[in-house]
C-alpha positions as a Markdown table, in Angstrom:
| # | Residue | x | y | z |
|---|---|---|---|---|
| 1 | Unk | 134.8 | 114.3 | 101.8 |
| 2 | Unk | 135.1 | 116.9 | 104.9 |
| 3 | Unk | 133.8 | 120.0 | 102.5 |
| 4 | Unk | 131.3 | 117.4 | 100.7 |
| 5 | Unk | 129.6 | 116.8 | 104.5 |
| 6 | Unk | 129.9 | 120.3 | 105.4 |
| 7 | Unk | 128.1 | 121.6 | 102.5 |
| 8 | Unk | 125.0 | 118.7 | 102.8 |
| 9 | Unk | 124.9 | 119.4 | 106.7 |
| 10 | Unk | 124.4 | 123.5 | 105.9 |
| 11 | Unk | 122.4 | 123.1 | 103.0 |
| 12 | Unk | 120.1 | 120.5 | 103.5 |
| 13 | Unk | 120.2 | 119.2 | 106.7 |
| 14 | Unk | 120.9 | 122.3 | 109.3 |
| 15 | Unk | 118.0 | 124.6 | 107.3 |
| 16 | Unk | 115.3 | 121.1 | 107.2 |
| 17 | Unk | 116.2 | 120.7 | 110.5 |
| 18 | Unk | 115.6 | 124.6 | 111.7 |
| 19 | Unk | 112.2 | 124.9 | 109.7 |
| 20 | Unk | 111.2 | 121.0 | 111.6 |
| 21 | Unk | 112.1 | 122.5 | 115.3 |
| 22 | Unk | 110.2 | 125.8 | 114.0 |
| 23 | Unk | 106.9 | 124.4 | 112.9 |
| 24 | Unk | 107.2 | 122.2 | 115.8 |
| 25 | Unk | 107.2 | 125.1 | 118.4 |
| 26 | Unk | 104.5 | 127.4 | 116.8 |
| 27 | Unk | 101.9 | 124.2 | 116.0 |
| 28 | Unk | 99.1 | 123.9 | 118.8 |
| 29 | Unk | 100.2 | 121.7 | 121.3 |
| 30 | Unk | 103.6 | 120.9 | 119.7 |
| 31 | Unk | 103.2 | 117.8 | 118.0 |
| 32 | Unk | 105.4 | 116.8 | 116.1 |
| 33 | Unk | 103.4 | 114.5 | 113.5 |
| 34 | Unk | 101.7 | 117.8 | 112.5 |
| 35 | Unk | 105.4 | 119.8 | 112.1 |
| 36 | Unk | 106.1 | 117.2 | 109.8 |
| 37 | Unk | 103.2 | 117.3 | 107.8 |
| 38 | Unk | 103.9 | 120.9 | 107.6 |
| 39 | Unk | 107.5 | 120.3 | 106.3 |
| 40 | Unk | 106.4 | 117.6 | 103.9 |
| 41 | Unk | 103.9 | 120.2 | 102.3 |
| 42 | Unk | 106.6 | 123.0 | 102.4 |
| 43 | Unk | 109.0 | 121.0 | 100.4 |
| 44 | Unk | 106.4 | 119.9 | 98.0 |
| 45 | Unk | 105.3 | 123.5 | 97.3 |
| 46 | Unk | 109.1 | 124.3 | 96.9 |
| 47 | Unk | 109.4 | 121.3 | 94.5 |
| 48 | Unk | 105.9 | 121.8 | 92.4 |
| 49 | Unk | 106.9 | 123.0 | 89.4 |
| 50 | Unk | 110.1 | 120.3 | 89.1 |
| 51 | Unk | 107.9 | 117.6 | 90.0 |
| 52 | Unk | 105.1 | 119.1 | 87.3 |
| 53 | Unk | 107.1 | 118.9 | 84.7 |
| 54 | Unk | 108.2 | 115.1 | 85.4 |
| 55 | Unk | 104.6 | 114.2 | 85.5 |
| 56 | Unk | 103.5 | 116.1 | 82.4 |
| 57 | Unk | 106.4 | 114.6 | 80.9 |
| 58 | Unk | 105.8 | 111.2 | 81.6 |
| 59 | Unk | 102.2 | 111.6 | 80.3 |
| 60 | Unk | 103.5 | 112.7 | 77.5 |
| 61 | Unk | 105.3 | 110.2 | 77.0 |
| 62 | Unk | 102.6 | 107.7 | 77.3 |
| 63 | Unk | 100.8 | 109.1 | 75.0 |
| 64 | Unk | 102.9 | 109.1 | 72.0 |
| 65 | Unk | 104.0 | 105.4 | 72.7 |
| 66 | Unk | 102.0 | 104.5 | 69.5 |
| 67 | Unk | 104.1 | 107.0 | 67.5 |
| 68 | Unk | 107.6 | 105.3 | 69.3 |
| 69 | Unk | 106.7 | 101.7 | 67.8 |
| 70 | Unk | 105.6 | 102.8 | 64.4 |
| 71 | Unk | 109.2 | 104.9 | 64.7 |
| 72 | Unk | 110.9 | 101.4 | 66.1 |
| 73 | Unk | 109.0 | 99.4 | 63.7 |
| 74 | Unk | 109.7 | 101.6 | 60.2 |
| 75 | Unk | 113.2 | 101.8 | 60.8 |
| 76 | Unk | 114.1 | 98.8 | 62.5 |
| 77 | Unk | 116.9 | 97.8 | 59.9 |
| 78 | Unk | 118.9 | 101.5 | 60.7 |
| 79 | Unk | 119.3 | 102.2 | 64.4 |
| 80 | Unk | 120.8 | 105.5 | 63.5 |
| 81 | Unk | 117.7 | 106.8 | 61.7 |
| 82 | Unk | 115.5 | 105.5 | 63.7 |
| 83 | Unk | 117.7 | 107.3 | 66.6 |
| 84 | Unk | 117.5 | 110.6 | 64.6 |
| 85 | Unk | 113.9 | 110.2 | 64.3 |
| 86 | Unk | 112.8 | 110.0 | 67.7 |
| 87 | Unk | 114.9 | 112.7 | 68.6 |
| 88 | Unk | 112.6 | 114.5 | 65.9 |
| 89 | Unk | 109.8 | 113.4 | 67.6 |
| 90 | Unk | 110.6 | 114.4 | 71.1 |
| 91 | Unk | 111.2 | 117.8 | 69.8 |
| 92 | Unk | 108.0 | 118.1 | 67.9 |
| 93 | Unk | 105.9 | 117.4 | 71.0 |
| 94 | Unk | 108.9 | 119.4 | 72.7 |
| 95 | Unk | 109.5 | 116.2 | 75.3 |
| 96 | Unk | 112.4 | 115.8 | 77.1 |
| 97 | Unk | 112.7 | 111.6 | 77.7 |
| 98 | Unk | 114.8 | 111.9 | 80.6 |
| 99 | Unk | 113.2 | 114.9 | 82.5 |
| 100 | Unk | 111.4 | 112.3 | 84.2 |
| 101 | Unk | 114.8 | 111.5 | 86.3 |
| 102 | Unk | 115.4 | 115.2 | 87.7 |
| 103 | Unk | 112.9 | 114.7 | 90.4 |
| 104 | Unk | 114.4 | 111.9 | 91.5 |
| 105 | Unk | 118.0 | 113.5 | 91.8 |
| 106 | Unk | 116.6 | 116.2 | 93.6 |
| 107 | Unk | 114.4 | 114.6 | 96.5 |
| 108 | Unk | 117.0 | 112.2 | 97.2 |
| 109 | Unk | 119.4 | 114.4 | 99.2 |
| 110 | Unk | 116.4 | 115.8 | 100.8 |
| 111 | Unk | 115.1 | 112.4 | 102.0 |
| 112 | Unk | 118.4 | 111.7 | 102.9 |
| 113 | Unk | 118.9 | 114.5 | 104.9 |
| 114 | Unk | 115.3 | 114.1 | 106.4 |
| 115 | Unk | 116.5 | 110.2 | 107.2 |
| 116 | Unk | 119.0 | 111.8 | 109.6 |
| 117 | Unk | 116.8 | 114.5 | 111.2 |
| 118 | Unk | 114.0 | 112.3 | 111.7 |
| 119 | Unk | 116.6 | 109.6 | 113.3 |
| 120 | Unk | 119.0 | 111.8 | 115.0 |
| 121 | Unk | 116.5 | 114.8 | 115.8 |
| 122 | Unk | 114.5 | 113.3 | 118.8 |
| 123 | Unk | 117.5 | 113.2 | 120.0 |
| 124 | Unk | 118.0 | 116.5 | 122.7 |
| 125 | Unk | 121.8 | 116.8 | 121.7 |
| 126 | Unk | 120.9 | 117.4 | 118.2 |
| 127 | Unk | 119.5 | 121.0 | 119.1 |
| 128 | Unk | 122.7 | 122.0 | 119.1 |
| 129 | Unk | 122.4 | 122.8 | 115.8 |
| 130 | Unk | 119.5 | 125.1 | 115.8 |
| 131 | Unk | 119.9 | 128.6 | 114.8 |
| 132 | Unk | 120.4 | 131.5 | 116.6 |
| 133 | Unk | 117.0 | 132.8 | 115.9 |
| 134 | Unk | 115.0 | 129.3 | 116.3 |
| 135 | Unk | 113.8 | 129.1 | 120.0 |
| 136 | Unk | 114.9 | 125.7 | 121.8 |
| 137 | Unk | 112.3 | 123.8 | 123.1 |
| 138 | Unk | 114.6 | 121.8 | 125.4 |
| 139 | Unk | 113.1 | 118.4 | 124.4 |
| 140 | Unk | 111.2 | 117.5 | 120.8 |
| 141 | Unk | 108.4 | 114.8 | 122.2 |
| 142 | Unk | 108.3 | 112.0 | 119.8 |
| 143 | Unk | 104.8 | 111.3 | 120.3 |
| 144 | Unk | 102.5 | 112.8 | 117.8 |
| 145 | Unk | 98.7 | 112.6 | 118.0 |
| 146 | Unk | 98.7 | 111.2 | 121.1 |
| 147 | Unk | 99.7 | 107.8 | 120.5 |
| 148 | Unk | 102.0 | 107.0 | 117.9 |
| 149 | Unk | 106.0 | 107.2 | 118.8 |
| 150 | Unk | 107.6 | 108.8 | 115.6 |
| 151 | Unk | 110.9 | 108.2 | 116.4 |
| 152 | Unk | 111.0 | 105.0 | 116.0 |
| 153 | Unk | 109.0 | 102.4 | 113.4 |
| 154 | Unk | 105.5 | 101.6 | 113.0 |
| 155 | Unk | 104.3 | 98.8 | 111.5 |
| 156 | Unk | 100.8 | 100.7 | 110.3 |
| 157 | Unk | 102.5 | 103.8 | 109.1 |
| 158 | Unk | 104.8 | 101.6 | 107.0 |
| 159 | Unk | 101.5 | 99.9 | 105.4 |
| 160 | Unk | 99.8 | 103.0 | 104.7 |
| 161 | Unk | 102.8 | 104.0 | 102.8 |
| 162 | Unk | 103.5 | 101.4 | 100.9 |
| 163 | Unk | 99.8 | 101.1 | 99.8 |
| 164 | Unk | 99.8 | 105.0 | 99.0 |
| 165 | Unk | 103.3 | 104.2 | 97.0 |
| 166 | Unk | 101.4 | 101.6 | 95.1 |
| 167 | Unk | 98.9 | 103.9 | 93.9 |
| 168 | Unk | 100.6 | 106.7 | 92.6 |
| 169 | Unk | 103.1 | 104.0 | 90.9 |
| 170 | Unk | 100.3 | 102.4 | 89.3 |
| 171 | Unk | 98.9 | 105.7 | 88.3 |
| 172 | Unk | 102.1 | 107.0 | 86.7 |
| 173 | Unk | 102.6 | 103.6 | 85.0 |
| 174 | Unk | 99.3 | 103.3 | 83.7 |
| 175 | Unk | 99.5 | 103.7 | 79.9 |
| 176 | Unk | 96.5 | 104.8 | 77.9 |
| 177 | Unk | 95.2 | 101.8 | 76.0 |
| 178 | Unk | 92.4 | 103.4 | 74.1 |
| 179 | Unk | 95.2 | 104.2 | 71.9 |
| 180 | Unk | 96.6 | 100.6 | 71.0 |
| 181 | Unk | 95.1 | 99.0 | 68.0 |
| 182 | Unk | 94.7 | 95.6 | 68.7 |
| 183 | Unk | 94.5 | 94.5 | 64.9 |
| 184 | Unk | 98.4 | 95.3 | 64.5 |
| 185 | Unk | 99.1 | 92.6 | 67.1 |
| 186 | Unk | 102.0 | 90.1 | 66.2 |
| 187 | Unk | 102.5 | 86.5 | 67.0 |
| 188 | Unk | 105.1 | 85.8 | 69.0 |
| 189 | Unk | 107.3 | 84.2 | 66.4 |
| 190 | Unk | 106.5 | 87.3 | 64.0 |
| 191 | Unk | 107.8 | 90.2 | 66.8 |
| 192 | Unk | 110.7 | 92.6 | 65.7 |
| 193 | Unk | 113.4 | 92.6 | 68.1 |
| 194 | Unk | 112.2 | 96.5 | 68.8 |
| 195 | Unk | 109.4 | 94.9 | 69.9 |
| 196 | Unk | 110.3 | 92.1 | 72.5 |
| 197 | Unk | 112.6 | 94.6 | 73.9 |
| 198 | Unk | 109.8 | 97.2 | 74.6 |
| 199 | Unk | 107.6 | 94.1 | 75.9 |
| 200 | Unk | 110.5 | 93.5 | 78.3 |
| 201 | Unk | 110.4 | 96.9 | 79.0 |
| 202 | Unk | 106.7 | 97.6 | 79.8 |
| 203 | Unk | 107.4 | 93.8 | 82.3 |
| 204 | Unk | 109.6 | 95.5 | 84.2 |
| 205 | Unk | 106.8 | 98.5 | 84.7 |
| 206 | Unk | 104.5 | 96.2 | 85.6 |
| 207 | Unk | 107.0 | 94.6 | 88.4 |
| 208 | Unk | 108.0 | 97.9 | 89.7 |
| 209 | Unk | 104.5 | 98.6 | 90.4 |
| 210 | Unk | 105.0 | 96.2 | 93.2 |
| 211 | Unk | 108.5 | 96.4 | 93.6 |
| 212 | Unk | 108.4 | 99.9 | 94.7 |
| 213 | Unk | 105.7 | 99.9 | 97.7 |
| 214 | Unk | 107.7 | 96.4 | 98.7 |
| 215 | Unk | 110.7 | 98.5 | 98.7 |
| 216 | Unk | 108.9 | 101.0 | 100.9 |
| 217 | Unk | 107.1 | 99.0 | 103.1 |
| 218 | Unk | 111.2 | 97.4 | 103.9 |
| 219 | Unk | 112.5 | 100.9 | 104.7 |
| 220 | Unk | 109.4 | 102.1 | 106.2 |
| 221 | Unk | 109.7 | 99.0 | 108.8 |
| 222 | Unk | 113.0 | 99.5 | 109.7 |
| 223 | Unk | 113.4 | 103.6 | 109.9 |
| 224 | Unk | 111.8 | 106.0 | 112.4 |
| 225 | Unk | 108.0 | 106.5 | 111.7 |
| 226 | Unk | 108.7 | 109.7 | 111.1 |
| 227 | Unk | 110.0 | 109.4 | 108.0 |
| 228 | Unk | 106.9 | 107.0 | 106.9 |
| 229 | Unk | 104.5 | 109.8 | 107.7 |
| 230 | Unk | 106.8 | 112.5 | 105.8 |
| 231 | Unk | 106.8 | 109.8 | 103.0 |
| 232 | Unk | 102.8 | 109.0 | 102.7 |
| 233 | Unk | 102.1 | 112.7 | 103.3 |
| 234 | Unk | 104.8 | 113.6 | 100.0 |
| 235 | Unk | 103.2 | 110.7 | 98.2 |
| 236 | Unk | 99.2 | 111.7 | 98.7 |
| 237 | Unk | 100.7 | 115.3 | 97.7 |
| 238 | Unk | 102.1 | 114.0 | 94.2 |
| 239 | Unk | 98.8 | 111.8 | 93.4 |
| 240 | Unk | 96.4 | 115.0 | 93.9 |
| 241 | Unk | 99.6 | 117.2 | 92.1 |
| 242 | Unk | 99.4 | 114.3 | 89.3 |
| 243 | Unk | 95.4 | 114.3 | 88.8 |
| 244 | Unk | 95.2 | 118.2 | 88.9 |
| 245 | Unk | 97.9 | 118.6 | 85.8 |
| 246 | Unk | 95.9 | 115.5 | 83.9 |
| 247 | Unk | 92.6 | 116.8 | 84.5 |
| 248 | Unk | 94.0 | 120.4 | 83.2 |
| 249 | Unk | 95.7 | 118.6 | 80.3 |
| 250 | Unk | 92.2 | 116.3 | 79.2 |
| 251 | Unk | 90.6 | 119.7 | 79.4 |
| 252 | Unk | 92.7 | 121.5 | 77.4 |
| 253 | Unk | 93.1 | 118.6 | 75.4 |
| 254 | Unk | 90.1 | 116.1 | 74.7 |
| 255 | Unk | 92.1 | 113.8 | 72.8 |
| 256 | Unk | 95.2 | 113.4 | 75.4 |
């Protein structure tokens, strides 16, 4: 557990921290908000093509849903062809299903490490662990554009982003419906098995749409502000990174 803590406190945590105190002491002023807009966008940029290929993925993915349930549907009486068949199917449109989940791994122990610098590094004892070659500004003022206290919550910061979370969770779960044919439509009592369970599936979607800005709006409340701003800043970053890669896609391909 000791080696496990040493390596996330020199590899995440030390170097986020270093590059925080840096921005923060060459930005006019010093304020802080703006060091950690800065950070957000550095670690963005250092994540763009991960994230790019999540997003492009998950497109993807939408749009050969119709292909999925005619998959489901023709082999619903032998799971192992129909397995062996979407496989084939991934691979044609050279998809990987679970790419969408690397992101996810990989920002966590940042935000995790970001948790602790935005809660512990207001904090003058934590300069301690500057570099040798970061200057030390003696104190880190926590209040950033001349009003707001980022070291600890805020109610409005929280809002904006949970809103902001909505949006780019709505956008990532919206699934193209000009592709659905309506005519191939069941009645309740005439749906496949395959097909309640990828009902039940697109539910949850729907629910996490608004389970996930809830769930922000919670940990936004109840964590430095800080961390709010870094999160609404990542999150306006990954809707304009989203639109940029569909717009490039529609362009490149009409029929996407």
């Amino acid at each position: 557990m000791n080696i496990l803590f040493f390596i996330y406190t020199e590899l995440l945590y030390r170097p986020l921290f270093n590059l925080l105190v840096f921005l923060y002491n060459i930005v006019p002023g010093q304020d802080i908000g703006v060091a950690i807009i800065l950070l957000t966008i550095i670690v963005r940029l250092a994540l763009y093509k991960v994230n790019g290929k999540s997003i492009k993925s998950q497109r993807e993915l939408q749009e050969i849903q119709p292909e999925i349930k005619e998959l489901q549907k023709k082999y619903k009486d032998n799971k192992e062809k129909q397995a062996q068949e979407l496989m084939a199917l991934y691979q044609k449109h050279k998809i990987n299903p679970f790419s969408g989940c690397l992101p996810l791994l990989i920002q966590l122990p940042i935000i995790i490490a970001l948790y602790r610098v935005f809660l512990d590094g207001f904090k003058d004892e934590s300069l301690m662990h500057l570099y040798s070659f970061v200057p030390n500004p003696g104190h880190i003022q926590a209040i950033s554009f001349g009003f707001v206290d980022l070291s600890v919550s805020n109610i409005y910061l929280a809002v904006i982003a949970a809103v902001l979370q909505y949006f780019q969770t709505r956008s990532i779960m919206n699934v193209s419906k000009d592709k659905e044919n309506p005519k191939e439509e069941k009645n309740e009592g005439e749906k496949t098995p395959e097909e309640k369970t990828q009902e039940f599936t697109q539910a949850m979607s729907k629910n996490m749409m608004y389970f996930m800005p809830f769930l922000t709006l919670v940990f936004a409340m109840s964590l430095p502000s800080g961390l709010a701003l870094y999160w609404s800043v990542t999150t306006i970053f990954a809707i304009v990174q989203q639109y940029l890669i569909i717009k490039r896609r529609r362009e490149d391909n009409p029929k996407a």
